[in-house]
MARTOR-856041 format. One line per 2 residues: number of its first residue (from 1); their letters; for each residue x, y, z of C-alpha. Coordinates in steps of 0.5 Angstrom, whole numbers, plus 500, padded with zeros to 3 digits. Layout:
NUM = a = X/Y/Z ~ ...;
***
This chain:
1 = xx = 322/399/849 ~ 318/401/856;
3 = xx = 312/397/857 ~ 307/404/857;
5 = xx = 310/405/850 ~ 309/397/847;
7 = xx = 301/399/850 ~ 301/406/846;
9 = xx = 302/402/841 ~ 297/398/841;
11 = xx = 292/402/841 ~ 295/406/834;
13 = xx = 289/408/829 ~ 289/404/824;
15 = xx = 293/410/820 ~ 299/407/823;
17 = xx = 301/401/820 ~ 304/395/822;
19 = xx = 310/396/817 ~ 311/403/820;
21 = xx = 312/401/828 ~ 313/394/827;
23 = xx = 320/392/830 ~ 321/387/835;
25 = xx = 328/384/836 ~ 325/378/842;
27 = xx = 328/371/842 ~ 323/366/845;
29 = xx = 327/362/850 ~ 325/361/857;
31 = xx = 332/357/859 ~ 339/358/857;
33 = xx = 339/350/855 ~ 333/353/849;
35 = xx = 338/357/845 ~ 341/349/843;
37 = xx = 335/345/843 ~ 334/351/838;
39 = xx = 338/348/833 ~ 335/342/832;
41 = xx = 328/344/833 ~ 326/350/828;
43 = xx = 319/349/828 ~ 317/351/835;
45 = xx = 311/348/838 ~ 309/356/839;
47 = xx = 308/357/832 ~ 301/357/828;
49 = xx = 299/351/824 ~ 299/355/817;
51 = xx = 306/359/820 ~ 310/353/821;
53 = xx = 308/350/815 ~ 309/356/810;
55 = xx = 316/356/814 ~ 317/349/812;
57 = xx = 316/350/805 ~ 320/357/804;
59 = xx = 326/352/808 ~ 325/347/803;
61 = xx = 326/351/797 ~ 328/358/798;
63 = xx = 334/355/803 ~ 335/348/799;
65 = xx = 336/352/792 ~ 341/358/795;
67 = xx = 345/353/799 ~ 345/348/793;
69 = xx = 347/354/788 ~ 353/356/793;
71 = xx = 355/350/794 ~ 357/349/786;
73 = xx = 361/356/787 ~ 365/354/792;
75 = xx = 368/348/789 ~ 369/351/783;
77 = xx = 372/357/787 ~ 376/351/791;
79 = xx = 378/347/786 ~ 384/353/782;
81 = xx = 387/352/789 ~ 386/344/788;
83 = xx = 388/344/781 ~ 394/348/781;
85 = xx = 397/343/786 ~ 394/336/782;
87 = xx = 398/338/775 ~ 395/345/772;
89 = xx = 402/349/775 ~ 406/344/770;
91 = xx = 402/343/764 ~ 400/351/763;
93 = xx = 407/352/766 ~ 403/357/772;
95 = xx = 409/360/776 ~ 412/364/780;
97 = xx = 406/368/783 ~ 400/366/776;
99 = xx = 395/363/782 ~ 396/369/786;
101 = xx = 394/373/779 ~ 388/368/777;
103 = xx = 385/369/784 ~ 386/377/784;
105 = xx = 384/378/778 ~ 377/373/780;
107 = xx = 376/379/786 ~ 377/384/780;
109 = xx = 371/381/776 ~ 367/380/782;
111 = xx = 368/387/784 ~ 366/390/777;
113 = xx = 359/387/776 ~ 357/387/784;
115 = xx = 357/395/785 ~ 351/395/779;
117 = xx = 348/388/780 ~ 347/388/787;
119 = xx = 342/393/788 ~ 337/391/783;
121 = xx = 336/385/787 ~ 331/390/790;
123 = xx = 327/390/783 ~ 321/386/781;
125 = xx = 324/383/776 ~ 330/381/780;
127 = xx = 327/374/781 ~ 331/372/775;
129 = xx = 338/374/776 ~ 341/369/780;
131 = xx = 339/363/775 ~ 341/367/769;
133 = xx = 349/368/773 ~ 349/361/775;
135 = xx = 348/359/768 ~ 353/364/766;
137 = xx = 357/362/772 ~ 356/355/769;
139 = xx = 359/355/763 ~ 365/358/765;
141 = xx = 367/353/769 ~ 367/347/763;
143 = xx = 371/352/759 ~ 377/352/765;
145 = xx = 378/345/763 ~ 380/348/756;
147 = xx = 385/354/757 ~ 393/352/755;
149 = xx = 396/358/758 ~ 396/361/764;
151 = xx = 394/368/760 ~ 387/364/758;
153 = xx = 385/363/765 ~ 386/369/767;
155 = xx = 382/372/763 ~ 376/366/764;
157 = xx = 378/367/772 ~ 376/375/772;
159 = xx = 370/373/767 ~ 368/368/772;
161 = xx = 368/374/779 ~ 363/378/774;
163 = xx = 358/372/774 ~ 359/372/781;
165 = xx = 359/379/783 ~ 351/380/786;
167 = xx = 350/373/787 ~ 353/372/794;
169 = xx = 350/379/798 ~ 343/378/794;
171 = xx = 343/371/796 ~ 344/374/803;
173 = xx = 339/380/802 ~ 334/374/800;
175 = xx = 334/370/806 ~ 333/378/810;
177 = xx = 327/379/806 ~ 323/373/808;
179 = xx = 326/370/815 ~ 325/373/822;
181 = xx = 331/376/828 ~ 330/369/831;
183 = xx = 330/366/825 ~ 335/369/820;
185 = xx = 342/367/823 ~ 340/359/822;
187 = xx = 338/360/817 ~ 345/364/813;
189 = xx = 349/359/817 ~ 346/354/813;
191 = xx = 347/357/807 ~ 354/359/810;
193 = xx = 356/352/811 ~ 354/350/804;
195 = xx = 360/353/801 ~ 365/350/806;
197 = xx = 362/344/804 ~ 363/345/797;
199 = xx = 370/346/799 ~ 371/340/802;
201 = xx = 368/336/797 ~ 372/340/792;
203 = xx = 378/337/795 ~ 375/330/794;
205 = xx = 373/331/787 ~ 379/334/785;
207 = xx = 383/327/789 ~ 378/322/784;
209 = xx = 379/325/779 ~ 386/326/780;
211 = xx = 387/318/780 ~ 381/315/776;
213 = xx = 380/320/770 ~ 387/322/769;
215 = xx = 387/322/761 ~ 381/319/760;
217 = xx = 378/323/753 ~ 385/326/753;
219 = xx = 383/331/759 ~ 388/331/765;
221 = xx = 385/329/772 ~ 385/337/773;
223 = xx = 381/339/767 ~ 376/333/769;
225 = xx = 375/336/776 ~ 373/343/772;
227 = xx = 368/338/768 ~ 365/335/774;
229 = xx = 364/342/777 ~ 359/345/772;
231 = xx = 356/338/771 ~ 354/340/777;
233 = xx = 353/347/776 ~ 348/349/770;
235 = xx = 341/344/772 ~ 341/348/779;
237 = xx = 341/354/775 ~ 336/352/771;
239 = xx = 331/349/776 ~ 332/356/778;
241 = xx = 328/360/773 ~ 322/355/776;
243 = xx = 323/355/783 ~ 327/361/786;
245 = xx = 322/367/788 ~ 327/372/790;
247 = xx = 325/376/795 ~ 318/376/798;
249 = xx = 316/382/794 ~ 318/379/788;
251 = xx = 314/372/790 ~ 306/374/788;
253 = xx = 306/370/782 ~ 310/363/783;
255 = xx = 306/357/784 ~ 309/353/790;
257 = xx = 306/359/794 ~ 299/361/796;
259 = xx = 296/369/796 ~ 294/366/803;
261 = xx = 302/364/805 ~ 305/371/801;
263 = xx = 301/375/805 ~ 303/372/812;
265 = xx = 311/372/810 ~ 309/380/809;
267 = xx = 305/381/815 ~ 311/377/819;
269 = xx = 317/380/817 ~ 314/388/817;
271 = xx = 312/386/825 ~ 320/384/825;
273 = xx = 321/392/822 ~ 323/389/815;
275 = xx = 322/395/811 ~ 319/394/804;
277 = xx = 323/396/798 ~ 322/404/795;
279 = xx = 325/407/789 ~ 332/408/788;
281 = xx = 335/414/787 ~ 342/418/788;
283 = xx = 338/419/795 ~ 340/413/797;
285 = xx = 348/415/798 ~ 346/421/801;
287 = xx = 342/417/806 ~ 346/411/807;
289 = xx = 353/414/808 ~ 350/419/813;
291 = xx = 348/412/817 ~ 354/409/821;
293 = xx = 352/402/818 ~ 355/402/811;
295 = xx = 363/405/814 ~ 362/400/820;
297 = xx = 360/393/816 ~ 365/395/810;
299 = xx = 371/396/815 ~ 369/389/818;
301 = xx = 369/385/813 ~ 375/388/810;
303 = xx = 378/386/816 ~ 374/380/815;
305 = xx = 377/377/808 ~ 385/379/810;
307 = xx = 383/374/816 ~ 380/369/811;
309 = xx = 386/370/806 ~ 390/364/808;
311 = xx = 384/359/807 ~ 384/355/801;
313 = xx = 391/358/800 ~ 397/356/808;
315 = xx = 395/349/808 ~ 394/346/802;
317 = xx = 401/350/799 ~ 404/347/806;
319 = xx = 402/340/804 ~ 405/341/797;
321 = xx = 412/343/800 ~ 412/337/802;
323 = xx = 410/333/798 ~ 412/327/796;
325 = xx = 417/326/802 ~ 411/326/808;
327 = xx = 405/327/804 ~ 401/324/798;
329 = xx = 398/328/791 ~ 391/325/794;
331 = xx = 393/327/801 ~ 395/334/798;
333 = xx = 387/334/796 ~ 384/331/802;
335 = xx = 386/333/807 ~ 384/341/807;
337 = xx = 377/338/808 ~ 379/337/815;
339 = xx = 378/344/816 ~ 372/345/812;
341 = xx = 369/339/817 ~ 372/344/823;
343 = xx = 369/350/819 ~ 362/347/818;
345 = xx = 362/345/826 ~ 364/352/828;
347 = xx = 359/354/824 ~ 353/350/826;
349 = xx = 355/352/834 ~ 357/359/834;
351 = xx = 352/361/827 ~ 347/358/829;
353 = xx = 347/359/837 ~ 346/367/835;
355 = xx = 339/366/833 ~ 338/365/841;
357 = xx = 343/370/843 ~ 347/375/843;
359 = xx = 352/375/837 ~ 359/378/841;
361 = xx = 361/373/845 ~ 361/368/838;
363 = xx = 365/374/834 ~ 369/374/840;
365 = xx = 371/368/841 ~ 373/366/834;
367 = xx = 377/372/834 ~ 381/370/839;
369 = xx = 383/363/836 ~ 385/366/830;
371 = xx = 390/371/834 ~ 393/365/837;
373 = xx = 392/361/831 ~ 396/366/827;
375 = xx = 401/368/831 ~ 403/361/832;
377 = xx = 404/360/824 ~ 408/367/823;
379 = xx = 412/364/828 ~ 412/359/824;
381 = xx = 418/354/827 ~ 412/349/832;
383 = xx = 411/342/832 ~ 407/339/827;
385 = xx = 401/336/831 ~ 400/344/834;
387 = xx = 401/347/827 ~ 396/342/824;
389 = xx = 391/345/830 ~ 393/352/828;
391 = xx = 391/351/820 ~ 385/348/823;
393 = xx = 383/354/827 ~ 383/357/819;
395 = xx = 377/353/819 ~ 373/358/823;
397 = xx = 373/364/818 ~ 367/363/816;
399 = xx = 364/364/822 ~ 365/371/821;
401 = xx = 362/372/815 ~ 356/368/818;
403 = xx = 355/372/823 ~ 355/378/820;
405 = xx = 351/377/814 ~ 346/375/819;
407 = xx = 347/382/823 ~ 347/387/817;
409 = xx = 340/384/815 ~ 337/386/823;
411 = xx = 342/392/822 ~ 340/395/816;
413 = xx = 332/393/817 ~ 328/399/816;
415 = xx = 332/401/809 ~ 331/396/805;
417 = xx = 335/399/799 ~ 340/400/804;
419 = xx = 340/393/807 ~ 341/392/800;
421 = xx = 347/398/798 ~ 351/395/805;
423 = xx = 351/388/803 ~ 354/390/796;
425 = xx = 358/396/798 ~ 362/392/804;
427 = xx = 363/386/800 ~ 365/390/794;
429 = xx = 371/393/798 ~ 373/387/801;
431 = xx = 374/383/794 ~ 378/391/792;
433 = xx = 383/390/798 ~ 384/383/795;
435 = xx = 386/384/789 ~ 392/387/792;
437 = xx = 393/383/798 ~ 392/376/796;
439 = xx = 399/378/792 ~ 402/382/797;
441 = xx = 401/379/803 ~ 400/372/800;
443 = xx = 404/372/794 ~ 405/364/791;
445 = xx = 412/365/791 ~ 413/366/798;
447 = xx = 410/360/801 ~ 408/356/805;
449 = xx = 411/360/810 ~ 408/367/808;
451 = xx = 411/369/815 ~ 408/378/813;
453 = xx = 401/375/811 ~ 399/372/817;
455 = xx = 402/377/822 ~ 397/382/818;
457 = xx = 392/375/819 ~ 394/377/826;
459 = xx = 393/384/827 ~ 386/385/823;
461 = xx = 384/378/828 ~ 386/383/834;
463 = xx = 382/390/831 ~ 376/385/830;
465 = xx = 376/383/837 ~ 375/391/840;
467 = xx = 370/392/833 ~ 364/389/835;
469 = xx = 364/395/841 ~ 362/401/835;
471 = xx = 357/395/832 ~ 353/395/839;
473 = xx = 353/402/842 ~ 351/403/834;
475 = xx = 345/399/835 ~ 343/402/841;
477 = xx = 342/409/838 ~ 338/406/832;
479 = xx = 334/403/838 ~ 332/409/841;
481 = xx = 332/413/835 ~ 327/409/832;
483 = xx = 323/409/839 ~ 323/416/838;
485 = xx = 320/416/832 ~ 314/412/835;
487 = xx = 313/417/840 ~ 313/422/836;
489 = xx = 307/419/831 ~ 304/416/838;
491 = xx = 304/423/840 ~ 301/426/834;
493 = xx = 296/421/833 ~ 294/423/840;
495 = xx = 294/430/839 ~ 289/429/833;
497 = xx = 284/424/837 ~ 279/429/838;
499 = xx = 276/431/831 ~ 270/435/829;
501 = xx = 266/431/825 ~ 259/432/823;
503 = xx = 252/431/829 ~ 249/428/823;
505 = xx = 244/425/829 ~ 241/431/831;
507 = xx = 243/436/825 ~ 245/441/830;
509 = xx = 253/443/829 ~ 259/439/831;
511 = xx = 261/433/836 ~ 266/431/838;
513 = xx = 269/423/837 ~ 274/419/840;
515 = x = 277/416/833;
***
């Protein structure tokens, strides 16, 4: 925006509000080096006292609880992969493609409940869903360990994806609501990097319960790993009806918050153009389908997830296929938390890094590593050291979600039922695409070459690195609309500056008054 127009601005009538005109995208660095010291120091020293501490305390427990929350969905979403290969394939005679099956039909669960409870996370009463699914979400867990056939678990597994529909793109939306452009990407990368934890825990879990808990209580060591899951999963849901606020509208009444600090989190986030929420109505599909971001973002992060689909699934069937000759049970189940580690890395650098920078020289970058990763173990026929490496790349895919998840948020600001639609549509079009594709392109059977799966990992990596083109010449035009439409108002305003009022000092006519 020109400097004349940031000057017009200032001097708006009060009648313009800051939430109409607020919007600014600026990252406060004076050197390039800033953007690393900037992911270690998140309180900068230009930040108000009562600002910094009311950072301080919705870090503490808005990211705190989000990221423990999600870090119990990962293990458990993990651990079917890790039990499978632990014991569950022999003892409920999981054969041919029943994985595959178990992790489409959790898509399909996920899909069901996300179209309808996504959107309500923009409600008053909302503050409460996401405790209540994850008490849900823990319950289901324990009773994995009690299925005997693999048709129980596919039912569990699909009710399992209902709980979870709504909760990752609200947890998403959440974080929108109450954080800042240079704030917002650490903020979805930590979170982000509490699932690859989970994962990575996941396969430590399952290992120690594998080896010290195999038929303790009569349960096998695969039971005992979902056991663990929700022991871990039911308290964070129920510290959560205390201490979760939801988004920052839904926040006035919980007692870790002043008035004084809720007030400076709206007045914060409409000066970063973040929209409060309005009624729903079927307006809004109208509305959001005639914008580029719900057929841009929904693309991507199809493109996204069939990227992803070999993790959690390539490496761990590939060191179970050669198990016991060069590997270990235990192995089988440590090992993939190497590439959680890579994954956790890659996260904190490039995710973190997007705060203070451009976004499209991370999203390339990880592209370009998936194609070469890809590529190689379609190939599949390379040395054992360099398909190691590849399998590590994997890693990188939570990058990807990181980075856009922040993105959608910034994309979609001045809608907020929009923002909200966008998260949930496009999530929910992806897990659709998984349904089929996980069978497909990975199907159990085929492994642990899934040679046509990661050609088609290849070619979406190689669409994703020219895509980010659309996202960025569609961000300018949202720019200049919205500064159109401050120039509109401003001309308005300035038309309508000289009014007829009332001379009530000399009781002779009119004057006129600069308002």
């Amino acid at each position: 925006m020109s400097e004349e127009s940031v000057e017009k601005k200032e001097r708006l009538s009060p009648r313009v509000t800051t939430s109409e005109v607020g919007d600014t995208e600026s990252v406060r660095i004076d050197h390039w080096y800033d953007g690393f010291v900037r992911l270690f120091v998140w309180y900068p020293s230009y930040l108000e006292k009562k600002e910094k501490k009311l950072l301080l305390k919705i870090d503490f427990i808005i990211l705190t609880y989000v990221c423990a929350s999600y870090f119990t969905k990962a293990l458990d979403k993990s651990n079917i992969t890790n039990a499978y290969v632990t014991g569950m394939k022999e003892d409920l005679n999981f054969g041919g493609n029943d994985l595959a099956y178990a992790k489409s039909l959790y898509s399909a669960g996920y899909i069901v409940s996300m179209c309808c409870g996504v959107m309500f996370v923009t409600r008053s009463w909302a503050r409460f869903m996401l405790p209540i699914l994850e008490t849900i979400w823990g319950v289901l867990t324990f009773c994995q360990a009690a299925v005997n056939t693999p048709s129980q678990m596919f039912a569990i597994r699909f009710l399992i994806g209902l709980a979870e529909g709504p909760i990752f793109p609200s947890i998403v939306y959440t974080l929108g609501s109450w954080y800042k452009r240079d704030e917002v990407y650490r903020r979805v990368m930590v979170f982000s990097i509490s699932s690859s934890l989970g994962g990575m825990f996941s396969g430590f879990l399952q290992s120690a319960a594998y080896s010290n808990l195999s038929g303790k209580g009569g349960h096998s060591g695969w039971q005992w790993g979902f056991i663990i899951d929700g022991i871990f999963t039911v308290p964070i849901a129920l510290f959560g009806f205390v201490l979760f606020p939801g988004t920052l509208e839904q926040a006035g009444n919980v007692f870790w918050l002043r008035s004084s600090e809720w007030e400076l989190a709206k007045v914060r986030m409409r000066q970063s153009g973040v929209k409060e929420p309005t009624k729903l109505s079927f307006a809004l599909v109208k509305r959001v389908f005639l914008r580029w971001h719900v057929h841009y973002f929904a693309a991507f992060w199809v493109l996204l997830n069939i990227v992803a689909l070999p993790d959690g699934t390539g490496f761990p069937l590939w060191l179970k296929a050669n198990s016991p000759s060069r590997y270990t049970e235990t192995d089988v189940n440590n090992f993939p938390s190497i590439q959680s580690a890579v994954g956790v890395v890659a996260q904190f650098f490039l995710a973190g890094l997007s705060d203070s920078f451009s976004i499209y020289p991370f999203l390339s970058v990880t592209q370009i590593l998936f194609i070469i990763s890809y590529s190689s173990l379609a190939a599949w026929n390379i040395p054992i050291g360099y398909k190691w490496f590849c399998f590590m790349i994997i890693g990188f895919d939570s990058v990807n979600q990181s980075i856009v998840s922040g993105q959608i948020n910034r994309a979609c600001r001045r809608d907020a039922e929009e923002r909200a639609f966008v998260l949930g549509y496009s999530d929910a079009v992806s897990q659709a695409m998984n349904i089929w594709t996980n069978i497909v392109f990975f199907p159990t059977e085929k492994a642990p070459e899934f040679h046509l799966g990661y050609i088609i990992s290849t070619v979406a990596a190689a669409v994703m690195l020219f895509m980010p083109i659309i996202s960025y010449y569609g961000e300018r035009w949202d720019v200049n609309k919205y500064e159109n439409k401050v120039e509109s108002v401003i001309s308005q305003e300035e038309e309508s500056s000289e009014i007829e009022v009332p001379d009530v000092v000399s009781g002779n006519g009119t004057k006129s008054i600069d308002t």
